[in-house]
C-alpha positions as a Markdown table, in Angstrom:
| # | Residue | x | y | z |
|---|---|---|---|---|
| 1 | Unk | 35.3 | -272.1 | 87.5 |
| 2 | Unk | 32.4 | -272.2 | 84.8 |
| 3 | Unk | 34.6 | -271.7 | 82.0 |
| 4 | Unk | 34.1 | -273.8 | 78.6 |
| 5 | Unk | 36.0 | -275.6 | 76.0 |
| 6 | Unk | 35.9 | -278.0 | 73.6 |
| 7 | Unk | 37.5 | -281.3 | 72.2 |
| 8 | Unk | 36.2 | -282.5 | 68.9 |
| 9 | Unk | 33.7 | -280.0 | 68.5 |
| 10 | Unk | 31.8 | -280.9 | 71.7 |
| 11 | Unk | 31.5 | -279.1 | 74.3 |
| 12 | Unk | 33.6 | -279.4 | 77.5 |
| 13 | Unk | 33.4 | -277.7 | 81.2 |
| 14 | Unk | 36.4 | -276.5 | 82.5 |
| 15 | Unk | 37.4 | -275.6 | 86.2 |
| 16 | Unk | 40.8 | -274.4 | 87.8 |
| 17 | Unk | 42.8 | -274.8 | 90.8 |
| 18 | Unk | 46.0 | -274.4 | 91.8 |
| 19 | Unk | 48.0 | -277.1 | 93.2 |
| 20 | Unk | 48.6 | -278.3 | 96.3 |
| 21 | Unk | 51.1 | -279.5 | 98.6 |
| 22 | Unk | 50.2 | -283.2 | 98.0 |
| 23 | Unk | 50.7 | -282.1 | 94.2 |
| 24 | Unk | 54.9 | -282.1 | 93.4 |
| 25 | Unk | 55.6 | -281.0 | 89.8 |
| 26 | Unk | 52.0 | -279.7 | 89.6 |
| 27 | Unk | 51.6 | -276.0 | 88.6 |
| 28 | Unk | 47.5 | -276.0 | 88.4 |
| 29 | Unk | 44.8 | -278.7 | 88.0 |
| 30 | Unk | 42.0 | -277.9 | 85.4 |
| 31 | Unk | 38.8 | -280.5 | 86.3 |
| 32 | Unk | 37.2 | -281.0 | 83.1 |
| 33 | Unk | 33.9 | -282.6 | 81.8 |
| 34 | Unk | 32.0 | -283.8 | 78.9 |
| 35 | Unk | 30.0 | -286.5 | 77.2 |
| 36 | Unk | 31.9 | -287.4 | 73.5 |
| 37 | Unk | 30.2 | -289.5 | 70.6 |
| 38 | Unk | 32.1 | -292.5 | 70.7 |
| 39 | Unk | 32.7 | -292.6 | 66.5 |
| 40 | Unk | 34.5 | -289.1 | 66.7 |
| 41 | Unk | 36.8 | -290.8 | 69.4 |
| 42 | Unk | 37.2 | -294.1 | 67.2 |
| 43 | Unk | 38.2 | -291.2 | 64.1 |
| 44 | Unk | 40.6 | -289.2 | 65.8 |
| 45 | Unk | 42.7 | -292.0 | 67.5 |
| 46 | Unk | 42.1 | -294.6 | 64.8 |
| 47 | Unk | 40.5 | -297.0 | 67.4 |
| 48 | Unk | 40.3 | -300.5 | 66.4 |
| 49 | Unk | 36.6 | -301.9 | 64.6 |
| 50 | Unk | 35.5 | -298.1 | 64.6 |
| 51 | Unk | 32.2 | -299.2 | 63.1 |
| 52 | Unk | 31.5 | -301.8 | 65.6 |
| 53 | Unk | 31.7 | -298.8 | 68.4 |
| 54 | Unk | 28.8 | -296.3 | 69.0 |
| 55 | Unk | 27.0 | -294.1 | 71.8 |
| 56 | Unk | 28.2 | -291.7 | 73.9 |
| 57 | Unk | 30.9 | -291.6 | 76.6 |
| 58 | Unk | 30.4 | -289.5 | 79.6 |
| 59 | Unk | 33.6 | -288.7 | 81.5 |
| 60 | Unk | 35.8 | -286.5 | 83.6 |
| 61 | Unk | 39.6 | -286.1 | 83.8 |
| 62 | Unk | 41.6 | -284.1 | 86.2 |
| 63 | Unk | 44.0 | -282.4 | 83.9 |
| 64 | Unk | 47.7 | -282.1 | 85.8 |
| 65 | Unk | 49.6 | -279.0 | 84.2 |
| 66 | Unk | 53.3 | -279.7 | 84.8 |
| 67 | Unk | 55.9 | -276.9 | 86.1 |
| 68 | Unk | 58.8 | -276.2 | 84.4 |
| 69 | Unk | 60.7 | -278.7 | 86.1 |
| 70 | Unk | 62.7 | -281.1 | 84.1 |
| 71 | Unk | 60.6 | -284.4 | 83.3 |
| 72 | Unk | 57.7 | -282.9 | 84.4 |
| 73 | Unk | 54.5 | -284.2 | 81.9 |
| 74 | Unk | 51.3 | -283.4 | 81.4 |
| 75 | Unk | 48.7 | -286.1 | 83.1 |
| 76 | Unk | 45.3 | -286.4 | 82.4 |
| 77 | Unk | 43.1 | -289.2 | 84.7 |
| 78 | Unk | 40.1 | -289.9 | 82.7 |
| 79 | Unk | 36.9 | -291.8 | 84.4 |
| 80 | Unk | 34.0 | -292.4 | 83.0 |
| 81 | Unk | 31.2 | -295.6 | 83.6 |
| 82 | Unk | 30.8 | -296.0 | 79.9 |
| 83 | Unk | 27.0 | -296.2 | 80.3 |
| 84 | Unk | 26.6 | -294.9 | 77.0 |
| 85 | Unk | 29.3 | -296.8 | 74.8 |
| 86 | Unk | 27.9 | -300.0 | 72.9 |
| 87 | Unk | 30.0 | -302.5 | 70.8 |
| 88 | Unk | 28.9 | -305.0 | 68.9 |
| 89 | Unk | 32.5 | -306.9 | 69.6 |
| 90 | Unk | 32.8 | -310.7 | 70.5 |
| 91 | Unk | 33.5 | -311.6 | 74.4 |
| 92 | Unk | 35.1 | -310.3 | 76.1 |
| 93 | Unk | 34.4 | -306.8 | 75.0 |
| 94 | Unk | 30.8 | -306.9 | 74.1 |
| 95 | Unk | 28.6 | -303.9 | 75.4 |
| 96 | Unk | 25.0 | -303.2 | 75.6 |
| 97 | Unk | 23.8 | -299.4 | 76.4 |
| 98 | Unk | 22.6 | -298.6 | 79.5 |
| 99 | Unk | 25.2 | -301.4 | 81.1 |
| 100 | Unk | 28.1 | -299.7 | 83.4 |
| 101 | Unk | 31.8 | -300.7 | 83.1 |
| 102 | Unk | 33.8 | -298.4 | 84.7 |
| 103 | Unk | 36.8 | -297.2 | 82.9 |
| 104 | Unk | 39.5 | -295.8 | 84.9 |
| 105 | Unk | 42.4 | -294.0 | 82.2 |
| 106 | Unk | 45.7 | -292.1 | 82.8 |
| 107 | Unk | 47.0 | -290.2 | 80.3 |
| 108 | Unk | 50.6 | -289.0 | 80.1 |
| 109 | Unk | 52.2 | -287.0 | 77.4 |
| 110 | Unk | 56.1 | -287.3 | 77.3 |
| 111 | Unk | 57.1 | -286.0 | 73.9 |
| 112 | Unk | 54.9 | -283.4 | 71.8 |
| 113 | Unk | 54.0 | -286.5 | 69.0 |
| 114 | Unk | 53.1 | -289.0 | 71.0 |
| 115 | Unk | 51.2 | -290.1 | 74.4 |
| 116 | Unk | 50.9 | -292.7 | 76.9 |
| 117 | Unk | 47.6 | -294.6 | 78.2 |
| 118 | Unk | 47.1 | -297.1 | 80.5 |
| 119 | Unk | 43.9 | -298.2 | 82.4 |
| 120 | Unk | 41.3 | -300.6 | 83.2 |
| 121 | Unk | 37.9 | -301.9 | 83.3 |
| 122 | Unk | 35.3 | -302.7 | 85.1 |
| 123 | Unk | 35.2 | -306.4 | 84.0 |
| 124 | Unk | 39.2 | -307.0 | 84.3 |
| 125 | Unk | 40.6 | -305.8 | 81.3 |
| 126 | Unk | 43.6 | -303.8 | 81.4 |
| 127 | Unk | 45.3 | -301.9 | 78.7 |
| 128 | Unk | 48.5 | -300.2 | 78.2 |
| 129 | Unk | 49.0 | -297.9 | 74.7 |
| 130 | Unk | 50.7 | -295.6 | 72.8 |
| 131 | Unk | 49.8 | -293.6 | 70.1 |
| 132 | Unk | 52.2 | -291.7 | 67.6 |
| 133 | Unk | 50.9 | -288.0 | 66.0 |
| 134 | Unk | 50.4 | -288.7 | 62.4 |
| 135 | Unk | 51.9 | -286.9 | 59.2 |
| 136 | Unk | 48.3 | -285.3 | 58.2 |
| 137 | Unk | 46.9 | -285.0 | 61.8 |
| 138 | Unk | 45.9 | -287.1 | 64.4 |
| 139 | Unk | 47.1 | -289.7 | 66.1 |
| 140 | Unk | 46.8 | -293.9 | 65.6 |
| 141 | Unk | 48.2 | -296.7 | 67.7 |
| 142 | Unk | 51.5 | -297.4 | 67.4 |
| 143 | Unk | 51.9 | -300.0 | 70.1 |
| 144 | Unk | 50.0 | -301.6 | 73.1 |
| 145 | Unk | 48.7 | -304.6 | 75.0 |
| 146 | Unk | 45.5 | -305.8 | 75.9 |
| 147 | Unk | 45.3 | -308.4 | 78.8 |
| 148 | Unk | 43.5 | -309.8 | 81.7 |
| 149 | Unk | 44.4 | -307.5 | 84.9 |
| 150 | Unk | 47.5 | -305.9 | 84.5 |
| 151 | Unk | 48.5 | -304.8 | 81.0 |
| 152 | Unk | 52.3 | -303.8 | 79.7 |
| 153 | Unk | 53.7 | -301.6 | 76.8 |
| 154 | Unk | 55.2 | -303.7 | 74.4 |
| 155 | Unk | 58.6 | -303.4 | 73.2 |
| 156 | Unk | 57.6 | -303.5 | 69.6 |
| 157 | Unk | 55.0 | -301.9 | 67.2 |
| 158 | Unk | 52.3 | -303.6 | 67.2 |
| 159 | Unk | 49.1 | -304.5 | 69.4 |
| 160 | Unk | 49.7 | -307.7 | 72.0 |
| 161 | Unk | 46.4 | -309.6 | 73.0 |
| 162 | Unk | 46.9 | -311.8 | 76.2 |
| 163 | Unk | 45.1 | -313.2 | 79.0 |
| 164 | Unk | 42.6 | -316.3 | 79.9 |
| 165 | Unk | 39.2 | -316.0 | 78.5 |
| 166 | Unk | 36.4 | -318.5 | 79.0 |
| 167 | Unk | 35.6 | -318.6 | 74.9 |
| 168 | Unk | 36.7 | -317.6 | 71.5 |
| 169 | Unk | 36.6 | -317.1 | 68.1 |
| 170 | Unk | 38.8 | -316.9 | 66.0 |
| 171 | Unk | 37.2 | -315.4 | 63.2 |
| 172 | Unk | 35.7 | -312.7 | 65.1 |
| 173 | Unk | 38.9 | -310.7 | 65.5 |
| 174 | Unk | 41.7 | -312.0 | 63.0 |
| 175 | Unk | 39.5 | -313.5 | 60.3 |
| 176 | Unk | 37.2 | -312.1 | 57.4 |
| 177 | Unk | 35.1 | -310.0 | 59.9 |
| 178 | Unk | 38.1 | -308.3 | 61.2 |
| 179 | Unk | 39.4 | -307.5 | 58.0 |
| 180 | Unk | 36.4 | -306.1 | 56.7 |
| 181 | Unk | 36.6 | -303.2 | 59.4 |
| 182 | Unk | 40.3 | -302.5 | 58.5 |
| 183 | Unk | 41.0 | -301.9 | 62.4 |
| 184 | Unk | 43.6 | -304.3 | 64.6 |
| 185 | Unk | 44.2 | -306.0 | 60.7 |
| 186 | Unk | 47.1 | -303.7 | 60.4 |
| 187 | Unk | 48.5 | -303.6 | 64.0 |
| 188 | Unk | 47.1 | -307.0 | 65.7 |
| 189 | Unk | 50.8 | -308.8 | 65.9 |
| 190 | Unk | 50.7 | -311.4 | 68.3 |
| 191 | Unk | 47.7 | -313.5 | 70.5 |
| 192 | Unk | 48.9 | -314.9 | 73.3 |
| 193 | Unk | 45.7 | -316.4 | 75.2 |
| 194 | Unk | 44.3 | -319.5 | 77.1 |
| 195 | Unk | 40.6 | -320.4 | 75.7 |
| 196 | Unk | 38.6 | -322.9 | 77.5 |
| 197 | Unk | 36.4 | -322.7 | 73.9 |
| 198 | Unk | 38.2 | -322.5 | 71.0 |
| 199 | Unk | 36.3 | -322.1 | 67.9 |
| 200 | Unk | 38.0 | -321.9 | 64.6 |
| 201 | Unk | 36.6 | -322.5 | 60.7 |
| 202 | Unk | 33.6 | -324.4 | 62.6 |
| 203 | Unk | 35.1 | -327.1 | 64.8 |
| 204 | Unk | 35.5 | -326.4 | 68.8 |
| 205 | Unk | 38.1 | -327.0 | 70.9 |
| 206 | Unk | 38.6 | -327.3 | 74.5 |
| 207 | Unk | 41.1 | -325.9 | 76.8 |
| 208 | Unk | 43.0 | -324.3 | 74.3 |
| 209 | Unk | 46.5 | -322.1 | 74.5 |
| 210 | Unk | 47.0 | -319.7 | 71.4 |
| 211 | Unk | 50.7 | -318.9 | 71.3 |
| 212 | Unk | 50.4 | -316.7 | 67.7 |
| 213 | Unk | 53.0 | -314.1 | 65.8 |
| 214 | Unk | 51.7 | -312.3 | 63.2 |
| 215 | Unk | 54.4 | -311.3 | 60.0 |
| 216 | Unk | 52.5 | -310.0 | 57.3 |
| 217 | Unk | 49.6 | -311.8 | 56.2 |
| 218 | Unk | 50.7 | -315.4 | 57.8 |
| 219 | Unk | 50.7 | -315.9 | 61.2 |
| 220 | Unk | 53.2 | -318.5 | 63.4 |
């Protein structure tokens, strides 16, 4: 115990136990903590809208350190009540500081240049992503799926938006604005959503299903 680390330059406590019975395929459990500026998390994994994020996240992850046993991965359980992260996204994903949404995140690495994530929050969201190691460093997203409670890798590249939401824009994520961040404009493929508000180029629309395919710069 009391040791220290750090990921992306900031600092992170560190403690160690051995595993226990409960614990198959577990050699040792390192409990870490720390509180990461949400821009340098945004950078590294080339988040989506990285200028729309800000604050700080406060978490802790139980680190799982494999044995040598075949299939054996790495898992890391991050939680953390986001207290500190702000967006300036539309609904559903809007955030004020100082409001909690509990995130709940596993993290499993089954190949050295890529890693798994799934997880939830507080207001219903669930997620489920991959991101590939990049030639130059770093990692971005190669595939995933955002939806209302249970989220599921895709099959493709690409990121998957579904669910039922009570409004939207469309402009907000897949018009002009979105663009302008360069975030899900490159990896947004498909929207696959029930709006009870649909707004698009001005007019509103009422009880609304979005069944949408992205191919380039046209969508179907």
């Amino acid at each position: 115990d009391g040791r220290r680390g750090r990921f992306l330059d900031e600092p992170v406590q560190i403690g160690l136990r051995p595993a226990i019975a409960a614990e198959p395929g577990v050699s040792h459990v390192a409990l870490l903590a720390g509180e990461t500026p949400v821009p340098k998390l945004a950078a590294a994994f080339s988040l989506p809208f990285p200028d729309r994020l800000g604050g700080r996240m406060a978490w802790t992850a139980p680190a799982r350190v494999p044995t040598r046993a075949p299939d054996s991965q790495l898992t890391i359980q991050v939680a953390s009540d986001l207290a500190g992260v702000t967006t300036t996204l539309a609904e559903p994903l809007a955030k004020a500081a100082g409001v909690a949404d509990p995130l709940a995140v596993e993290v499993r690495f089954p190949a050295r240049d890529s890693f798994r994530v799934t997880g939830t929050l507080g207001r219903g969201l669930g997620f489920a992503l991959r991101f590939a190691g990049r030639d130059n460093g770093g990692y971005e997203l190669e595939r995933g799926e955002l939806a209302r409670g249970t989220a599921r890798l895709p099959a493709e590249p690409g990121l998957v938006i579904r669910g039922a939401l009570p409004a939207l824009r469309f402009e907000d994520w897949v018009g002009a604005g979105a663009a302008a961040t360069g975030g899900p404009a490159e990896r947004l493929r498909r929207l696959d959503l029930r709006a009870a508000r649909f707004g698009i180029l001005g007019e509103l629309f009422r009880d609304v299903r979005i069944d949408a395919t992205r191919a380039g710069d046209e969508w179907t």
